[in-house]
C-alpha positions as CSV (number, residue, x, y, z in Angstrom):
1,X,110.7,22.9,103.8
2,X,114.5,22.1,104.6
3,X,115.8,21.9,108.2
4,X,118.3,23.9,109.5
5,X,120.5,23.7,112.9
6,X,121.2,26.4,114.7
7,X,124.6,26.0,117.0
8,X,124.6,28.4,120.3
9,X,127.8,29.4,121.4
10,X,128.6,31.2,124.6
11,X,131.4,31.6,127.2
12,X,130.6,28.4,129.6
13,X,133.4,29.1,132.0
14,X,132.4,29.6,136.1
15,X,133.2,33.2,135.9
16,X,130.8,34.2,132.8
17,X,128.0,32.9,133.9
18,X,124.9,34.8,135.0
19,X,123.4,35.7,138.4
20,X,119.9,33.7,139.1
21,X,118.3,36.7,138.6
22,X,120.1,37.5,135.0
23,X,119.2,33.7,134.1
24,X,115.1,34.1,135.0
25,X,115.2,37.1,132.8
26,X,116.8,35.6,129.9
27,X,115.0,32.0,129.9
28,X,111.8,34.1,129.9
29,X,113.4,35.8,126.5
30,X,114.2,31.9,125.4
31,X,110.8,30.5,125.9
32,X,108.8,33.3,124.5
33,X,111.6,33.4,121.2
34,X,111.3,29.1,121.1
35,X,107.4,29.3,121.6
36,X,107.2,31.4,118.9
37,X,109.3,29.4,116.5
38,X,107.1,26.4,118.0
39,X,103.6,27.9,117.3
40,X,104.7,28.5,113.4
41,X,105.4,25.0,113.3
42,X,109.0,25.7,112.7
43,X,110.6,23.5,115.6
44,X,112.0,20.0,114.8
45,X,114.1,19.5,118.0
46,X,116.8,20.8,120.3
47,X,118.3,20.7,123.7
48,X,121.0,22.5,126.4
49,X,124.5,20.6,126.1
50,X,126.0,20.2,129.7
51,X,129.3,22.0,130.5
52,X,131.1,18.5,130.5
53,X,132.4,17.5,127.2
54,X,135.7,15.4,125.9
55,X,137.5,16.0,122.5
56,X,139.0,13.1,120.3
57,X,141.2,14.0,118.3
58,X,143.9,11.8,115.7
59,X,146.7,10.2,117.4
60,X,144.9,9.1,120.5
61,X,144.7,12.5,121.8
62,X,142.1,13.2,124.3
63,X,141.1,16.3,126.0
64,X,138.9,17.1,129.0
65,X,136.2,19.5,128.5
66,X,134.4,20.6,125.4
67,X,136.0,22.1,122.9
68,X,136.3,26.0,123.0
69,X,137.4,28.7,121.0
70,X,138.1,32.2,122.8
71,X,136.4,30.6,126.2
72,X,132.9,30.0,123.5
73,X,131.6,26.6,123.3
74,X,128.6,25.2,121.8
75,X,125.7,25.5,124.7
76,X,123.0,24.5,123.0
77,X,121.0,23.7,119.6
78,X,117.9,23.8,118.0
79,X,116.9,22.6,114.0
80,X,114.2,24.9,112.9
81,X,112.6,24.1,109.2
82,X,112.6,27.2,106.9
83,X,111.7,28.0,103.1
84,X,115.3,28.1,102.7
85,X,118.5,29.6,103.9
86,X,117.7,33.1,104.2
87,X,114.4,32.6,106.1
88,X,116.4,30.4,108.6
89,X,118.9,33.5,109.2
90,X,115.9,35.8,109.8
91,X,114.6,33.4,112.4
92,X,118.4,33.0,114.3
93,X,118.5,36.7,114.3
94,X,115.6,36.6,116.6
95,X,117.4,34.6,118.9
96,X,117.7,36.0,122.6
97,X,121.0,34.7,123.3
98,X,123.0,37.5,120.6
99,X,121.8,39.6,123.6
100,X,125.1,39.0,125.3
101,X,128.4,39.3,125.1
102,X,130.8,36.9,123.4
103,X,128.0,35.0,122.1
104,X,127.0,33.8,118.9
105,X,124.2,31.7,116.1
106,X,125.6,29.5,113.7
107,X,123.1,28.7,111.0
108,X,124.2,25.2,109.0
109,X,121.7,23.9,106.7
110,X,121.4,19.6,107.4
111,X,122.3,18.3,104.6
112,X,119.6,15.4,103.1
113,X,120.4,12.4,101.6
């Protein structure tokens, strides 16, 4: 099996986030999509990324905050192992967070040496 990462991205600014009765609901949704994922034996790691973040860039160029593209940022990631690419798309599409707005899976396959 090959491992694949699967990048979260959501809008991490103040005003998008959810009300702690919105966030119960949807980590209940996480855990039961993750256990899942964990009970096939498909799980090989992942985490939440905090809200705090700096960007290097060339030139000595530093910037505060993760980096963000239309207010989306990278919350979290998991690497799942699938049969191949197509399999791992089928398991991200499963994935709670495309619930909500502005929000997104990337599926990358990790490359091995």
């Amino acid at each position: 099996m090959d491992k694949f990462l699967l990048l979260f991205r959501m809008d991490i600014t103040e005003e998008a986030q959810p009300t702690p009765a919105q966030m119960e609901i949807y980590m209940q949704q996480w855990e039961s999509w993750i256990s899942g994922i964990a009970k096939e034996d498909r799980l090989a790691g992942g985490n939440h990324l905090s809200n705090e973040g700096t960007v290097l860039r060339r030139n000595d160029v530093v910037q505060d905050g993760p980096y963000r593209a239309d207010k989306e940022s990278i919350a979290g990631y998991i690497i799942i192992k699938a049969m191949n690419f197509e399999e791992a798309v089928n398991i991200a599409k499963g994935c709670p967070i495309l619930l909500g707005e502005g929000t997104s899976v990337e599926v990358r396959k990790i490359a091995s040496r």
